[in-house]
N, C-alpha and C positions, 0 to 999 in steps of 0.2 A: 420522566419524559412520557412522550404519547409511544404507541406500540413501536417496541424496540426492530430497529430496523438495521440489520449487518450485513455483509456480504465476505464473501472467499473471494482472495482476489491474485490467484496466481499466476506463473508467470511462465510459458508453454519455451523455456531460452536452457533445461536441462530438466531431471527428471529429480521430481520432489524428494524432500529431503527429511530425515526424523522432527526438525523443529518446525516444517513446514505444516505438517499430519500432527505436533501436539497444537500450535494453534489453531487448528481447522475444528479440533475436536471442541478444543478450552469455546469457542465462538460458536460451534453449530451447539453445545450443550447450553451456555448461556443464553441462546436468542430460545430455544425451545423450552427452557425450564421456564421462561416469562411469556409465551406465547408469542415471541415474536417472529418476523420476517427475515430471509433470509435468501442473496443473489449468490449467485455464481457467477462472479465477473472475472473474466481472465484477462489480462490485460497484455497484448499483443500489438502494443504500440509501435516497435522496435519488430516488422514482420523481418527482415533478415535474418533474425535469430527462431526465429519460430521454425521446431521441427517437429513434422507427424508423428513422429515415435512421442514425444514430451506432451505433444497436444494430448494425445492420447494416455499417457501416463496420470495426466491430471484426473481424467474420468476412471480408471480403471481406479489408480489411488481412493479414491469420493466411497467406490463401490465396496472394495475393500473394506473399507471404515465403516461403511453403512450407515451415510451420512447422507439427509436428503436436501435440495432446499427448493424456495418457493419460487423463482423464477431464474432464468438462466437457461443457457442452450443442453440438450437432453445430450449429445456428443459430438464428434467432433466435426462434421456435414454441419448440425447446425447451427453450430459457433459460427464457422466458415461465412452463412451463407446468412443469418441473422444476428449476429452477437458479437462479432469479431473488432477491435477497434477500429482497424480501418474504413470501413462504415462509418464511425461515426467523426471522422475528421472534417466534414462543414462544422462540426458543433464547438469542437475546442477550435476551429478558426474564428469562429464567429465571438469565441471569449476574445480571443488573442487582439480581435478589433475593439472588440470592446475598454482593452485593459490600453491599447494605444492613444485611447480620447483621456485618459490618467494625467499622460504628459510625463511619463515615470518611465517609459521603455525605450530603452536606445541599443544602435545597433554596435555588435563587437564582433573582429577578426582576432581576438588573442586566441593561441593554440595553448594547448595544455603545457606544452615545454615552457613555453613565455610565462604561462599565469605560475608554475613552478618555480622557476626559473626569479620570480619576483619575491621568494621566500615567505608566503605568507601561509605556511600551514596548509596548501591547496585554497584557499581563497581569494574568490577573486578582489583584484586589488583596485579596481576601479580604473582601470588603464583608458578606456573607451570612451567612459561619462559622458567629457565634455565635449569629444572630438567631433561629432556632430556625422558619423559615419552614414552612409544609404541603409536603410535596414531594408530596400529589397536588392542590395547588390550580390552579388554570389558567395557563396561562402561566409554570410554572416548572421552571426547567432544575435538572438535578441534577450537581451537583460533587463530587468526590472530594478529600476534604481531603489537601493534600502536603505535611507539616510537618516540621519537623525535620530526619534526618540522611536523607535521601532518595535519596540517589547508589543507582543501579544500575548494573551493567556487564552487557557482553554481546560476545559472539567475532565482529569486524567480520575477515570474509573478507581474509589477505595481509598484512593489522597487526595480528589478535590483541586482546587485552583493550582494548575501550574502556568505558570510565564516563563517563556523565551524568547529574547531578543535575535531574530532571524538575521538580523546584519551582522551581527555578533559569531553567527553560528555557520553563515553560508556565504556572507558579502552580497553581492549583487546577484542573484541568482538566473539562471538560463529558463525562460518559458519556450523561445522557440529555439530547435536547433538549426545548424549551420545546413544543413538539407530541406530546410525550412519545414520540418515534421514538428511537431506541439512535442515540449518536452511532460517528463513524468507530473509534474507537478501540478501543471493547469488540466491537462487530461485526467488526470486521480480525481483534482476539486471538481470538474464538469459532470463528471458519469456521477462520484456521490451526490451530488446538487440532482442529478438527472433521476435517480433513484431515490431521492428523500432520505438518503442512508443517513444517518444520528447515533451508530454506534461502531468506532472504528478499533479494530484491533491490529494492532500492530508492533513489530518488535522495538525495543529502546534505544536501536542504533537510528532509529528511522524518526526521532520525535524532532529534530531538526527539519525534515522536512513536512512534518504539523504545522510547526511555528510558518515555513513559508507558504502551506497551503493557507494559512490564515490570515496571514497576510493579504494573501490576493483576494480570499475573500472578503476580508473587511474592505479591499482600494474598487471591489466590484458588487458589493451590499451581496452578501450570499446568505441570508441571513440562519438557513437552516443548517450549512457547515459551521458556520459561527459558534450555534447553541447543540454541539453534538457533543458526545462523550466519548473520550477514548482513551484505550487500556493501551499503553505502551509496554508490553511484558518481557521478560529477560529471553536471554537468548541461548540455544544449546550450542555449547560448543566441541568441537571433539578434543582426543586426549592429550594436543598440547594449546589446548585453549583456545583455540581459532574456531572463530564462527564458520559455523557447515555452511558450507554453499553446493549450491546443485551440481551432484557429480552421480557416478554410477557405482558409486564405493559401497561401503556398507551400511553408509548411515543413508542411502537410497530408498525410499519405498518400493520401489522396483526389486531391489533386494532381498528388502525380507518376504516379497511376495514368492518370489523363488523358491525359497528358504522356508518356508510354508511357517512360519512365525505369524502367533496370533494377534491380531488388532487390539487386543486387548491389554500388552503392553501398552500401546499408545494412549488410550483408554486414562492406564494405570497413570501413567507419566502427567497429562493435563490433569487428572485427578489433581495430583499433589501440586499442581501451577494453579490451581481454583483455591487450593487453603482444603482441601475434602481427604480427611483422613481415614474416614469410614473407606472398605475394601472394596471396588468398585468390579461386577463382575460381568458390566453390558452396558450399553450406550442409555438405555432408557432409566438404570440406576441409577447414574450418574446423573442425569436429570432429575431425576427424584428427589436426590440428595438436595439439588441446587434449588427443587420448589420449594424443598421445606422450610431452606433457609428463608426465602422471598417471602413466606408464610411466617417467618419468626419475628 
């Protein structure tokens, strides 16, 4: 690829978590060991969940780690005031109009209990399609029709071609929601498109939603998301196997900052998620490690 372009893209909805800080580390080392680029995107889509204490968390986490990157708000004022997604919602409206000349998006009243309630694994089961609903009446979410031969593929970082069929994996999925806010999906494809980002990292529970960012990029020529690369890497989980989700426990950054525990756990941990067996004793080692390899 041309200079590798990545971004951090957290989520200010609780306060970061240990597999958040390994892949922030595994991505700020990887874009630095290749000289590349590197955003600070927080994504702040969903402002109801947004709290000052988490906003805040994010940065102080970054600082902790001693991780820099090249664009993105310096803290929390200028997120707010320059960086914040709210700001940018003429932009995913202006996709949302875009993807409605497709002819592919209709609107749905199904609740979660009904699309349940249909026994499909949480998928949705197509209840709306044909029914010809108002998609600006109240309370209705808009869905992108996924019919047919659906499969897309995309270049997963170290194995190369993967394909998934997003109808397969999501059914007809939600771009805008029932508040008429742009769901995760078309706001994630807009801001990478907006950034020229071509190198996405992301956990393995989330490649389902690649498949339908791809989607929409292929039904809207996006052609830089199209030709990006991305690491889907495994996920920590705590001691009875359940994926960490943002809480104030111990596997908190927030935590071990208290706890005056060094970053270089974290360090040590994306080490060994890179394949780097050598004993990593600082953030710029660990980059070393990783040019030499680029260099072999």
């Amino acid at each position: 690829m041309d200079q590798l372009r990545t971004r951090l893209a957290p989520t200010p909805s609780g306060y970061l978590h240990l597999g958040n800080a390994i892949s922030f580390v595994a991505t700020w080392a990887l874009a630095r060991a290749r000289q590349g680029w590197i955003l600070l995107r927080i994504d702040d889509l969903d402002a109801t969940r947004r709290r000052p204490e988490y906003l805040e968390d994010i940065f102080e986490t970054l600082e902790w780690l001693g991780l820099d990157y090249d664009d993105g708000p310096s803290g929390p004022d200028d997120f707010l005031q320059n960086y914040s997604q709210q700001l940018r919602l003429p932009y995913y409206q202006k996709a949302l109009e875009a993807l409605l000349q497709t002819g592919d998006v209709y609107g749905c009243t199904c609740s979660r209990k009904q699309i349940q309630a249909a026994g499909t694994d949480g998928h949705y089961p197509g209840t709306c399609r044909l029914l010809a609903r108002d998609l600006h009446a109240p309370k209705t979410a808009w869905r992108v029709s996924v019919t047919g031969q659906t499969e897309v593929c995309f270049t997963e970082w170290r194995s190369g071609k993967y394909c998934l069929d997003p109808g397969r994996e999501m059914g007809d999925f939600v771009i805008r929601q029932k508040n008429g806010a742009p769901a995760y999906q078309i706001a994630s494809l807009v801001d990478d498109r907006h950034w020229e980002i071509n190198f996405v990292v992301r956990g393995e529970d989330l490649r389902a939603s690649t498949a339908a960012q791809m989607y929409l990029a292929n039904r809207m020529e996006f052609t830089g998301f199209q030709q990006a690369t991305f690491w889907h890497h495994g996920l920590i989980t705590d001691p009875a196997g359940r994926k960490l989700s943002k809480s104030e426990g111990a596997a908190a950054m927030k935590s071990w900052r208290e706890e005056n525990r060094s970053p270089l756990e974290v360090f040590s941990m994306a080490a060994q998620w890179l394949g780097v067996v050598e004993e990593i004793g600082s953030g710029p080692e660990l980059i070393d490690v990783l040019r030499v390899r680029n260099e072999e």
